[in-house]
C-alpha positions as CSV (number, residue, x, y, z in Angstrom):
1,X,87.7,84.9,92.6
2,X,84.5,84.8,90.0
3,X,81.3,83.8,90.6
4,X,78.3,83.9,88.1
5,X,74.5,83.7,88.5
6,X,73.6,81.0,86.3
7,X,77.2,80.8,85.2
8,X,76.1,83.7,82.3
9,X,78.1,86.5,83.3
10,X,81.3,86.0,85.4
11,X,81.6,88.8,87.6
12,X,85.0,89.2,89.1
13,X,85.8,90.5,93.1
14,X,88.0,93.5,92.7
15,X,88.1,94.6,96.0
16,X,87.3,97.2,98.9
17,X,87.0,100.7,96.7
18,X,85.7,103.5,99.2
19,X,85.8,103.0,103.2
20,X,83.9,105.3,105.8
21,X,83.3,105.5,109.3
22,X,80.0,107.4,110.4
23,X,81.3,109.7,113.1
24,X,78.7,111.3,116.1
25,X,80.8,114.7,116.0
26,X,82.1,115.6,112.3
27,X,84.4,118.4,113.3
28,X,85.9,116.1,116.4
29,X,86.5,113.6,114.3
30,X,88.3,115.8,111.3
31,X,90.6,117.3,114.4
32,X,91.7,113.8,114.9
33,X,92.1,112.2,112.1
34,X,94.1,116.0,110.6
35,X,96.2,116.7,114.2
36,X,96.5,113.7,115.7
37,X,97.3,110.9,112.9
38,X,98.6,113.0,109.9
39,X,95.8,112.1,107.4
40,X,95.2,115.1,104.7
41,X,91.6,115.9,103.8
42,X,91.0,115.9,99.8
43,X,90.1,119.8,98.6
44,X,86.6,118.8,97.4
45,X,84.3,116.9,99.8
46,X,80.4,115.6,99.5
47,X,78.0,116.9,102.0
48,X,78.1,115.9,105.5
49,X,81.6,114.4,104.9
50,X,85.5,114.3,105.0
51,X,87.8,112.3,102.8
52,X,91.0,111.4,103.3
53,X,93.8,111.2,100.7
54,X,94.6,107.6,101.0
55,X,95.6,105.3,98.7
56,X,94.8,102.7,96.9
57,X,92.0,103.3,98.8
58,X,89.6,106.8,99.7
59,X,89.3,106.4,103.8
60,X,86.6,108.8,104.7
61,X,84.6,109.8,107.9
62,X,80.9,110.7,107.5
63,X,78.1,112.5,109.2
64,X,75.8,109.1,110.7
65,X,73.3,107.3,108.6
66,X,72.1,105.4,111.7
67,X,71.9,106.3,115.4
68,X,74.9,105.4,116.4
69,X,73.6,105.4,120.1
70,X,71.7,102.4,119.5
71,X,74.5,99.8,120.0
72,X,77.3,100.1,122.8
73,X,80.2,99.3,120.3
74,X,80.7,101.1,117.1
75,X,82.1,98.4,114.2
76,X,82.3,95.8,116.6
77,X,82.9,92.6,114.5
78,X,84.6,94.3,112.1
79,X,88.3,94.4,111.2
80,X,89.5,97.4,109.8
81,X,93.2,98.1,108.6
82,X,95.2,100.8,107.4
83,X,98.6,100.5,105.9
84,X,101.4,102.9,106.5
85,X,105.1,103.1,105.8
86,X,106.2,102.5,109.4
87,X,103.9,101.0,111.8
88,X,106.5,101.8,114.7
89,X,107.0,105.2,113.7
90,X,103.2,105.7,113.5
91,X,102.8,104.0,117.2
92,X,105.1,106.3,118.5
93,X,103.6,109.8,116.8
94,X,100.0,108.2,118.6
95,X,101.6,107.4,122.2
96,X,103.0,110.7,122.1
97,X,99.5,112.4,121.1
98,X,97.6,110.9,123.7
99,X,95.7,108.6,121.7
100,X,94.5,105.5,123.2
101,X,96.6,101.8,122.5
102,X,94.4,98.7,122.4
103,X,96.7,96.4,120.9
104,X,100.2,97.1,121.7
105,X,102.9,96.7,118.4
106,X,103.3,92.8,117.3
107,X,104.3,91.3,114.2
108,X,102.0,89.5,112.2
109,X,100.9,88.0,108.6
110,X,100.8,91.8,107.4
111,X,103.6,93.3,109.0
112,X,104.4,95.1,112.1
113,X,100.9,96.3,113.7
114,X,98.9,97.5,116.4
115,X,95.7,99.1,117.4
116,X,94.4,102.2,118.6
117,X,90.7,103.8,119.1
118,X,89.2,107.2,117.7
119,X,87.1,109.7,119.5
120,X,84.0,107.4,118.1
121,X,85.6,104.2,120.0
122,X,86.4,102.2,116.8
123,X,89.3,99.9,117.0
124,X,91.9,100.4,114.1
125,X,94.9,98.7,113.4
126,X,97.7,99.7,111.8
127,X,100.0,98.0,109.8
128,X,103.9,98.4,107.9
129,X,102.6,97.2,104.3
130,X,105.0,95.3,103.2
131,X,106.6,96.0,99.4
132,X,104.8,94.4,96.4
């Protein structure tokens, strides 16, 4: 997809490059993320936040920019997936860490998937990405 302002310089969409969640407790949040879904922090990390070794994409979770108190629902509106290798393996390794199931495992456009929520009460689905 292009689009232009004035048609004098095509710009084209790449894509999501760098995704974050602003978290209320930091160190909660890295305990989760590390011990209860398997994600490895990157050596080197900016102030005030953790980052993930993810690919293609850097996932991170942050220190707040806002007050996160002022709504009742964190990324409410907002759909955010994250492929792994095996959806059903990863459901299970949740389940068995206590971790809370909103959408139980389905299959959809993207794969096998379901849904879960972290210590901040944002919905994530999970997905089996599918070979290129």
């Amino acid at each position: 997809m292009t689009s232009s302002r004035n048609n004098a310089n095509p710009v084209e969409w790449i894509g999501p490059s760098f995704l974050a969640l602003q978290v209320r407790d930091l160190e909660a949040s890295r305990v989760f993320y590390i011990e209860k879904l398997g994600l490895v922090p990157l050596q080197q990390n900016p102030s005030g936040a953790i980052v993930f070794s993810t690919r293609p994409v850097p996932f991170a979770i942050r220190t707040p920019m806002i007050d996160l108190d002022a709504t009742s629902k964190l990324g409410w509106g907002v759909s955010f997936w994250i492929a792994v290798t095996d959806a059903n393996a990863m459901h299970d390794q949740l389940v068995k860490a206590g971790v809370p199931i909103v959408l139980p495992l389905a299959d959809g456009p993207f794969g096998r998937f379901f849904a879960f929520c972290d210590p901040d009460g944002y919905t994530i689905t999970v997905h089996t990405q599918r070979p290129e």
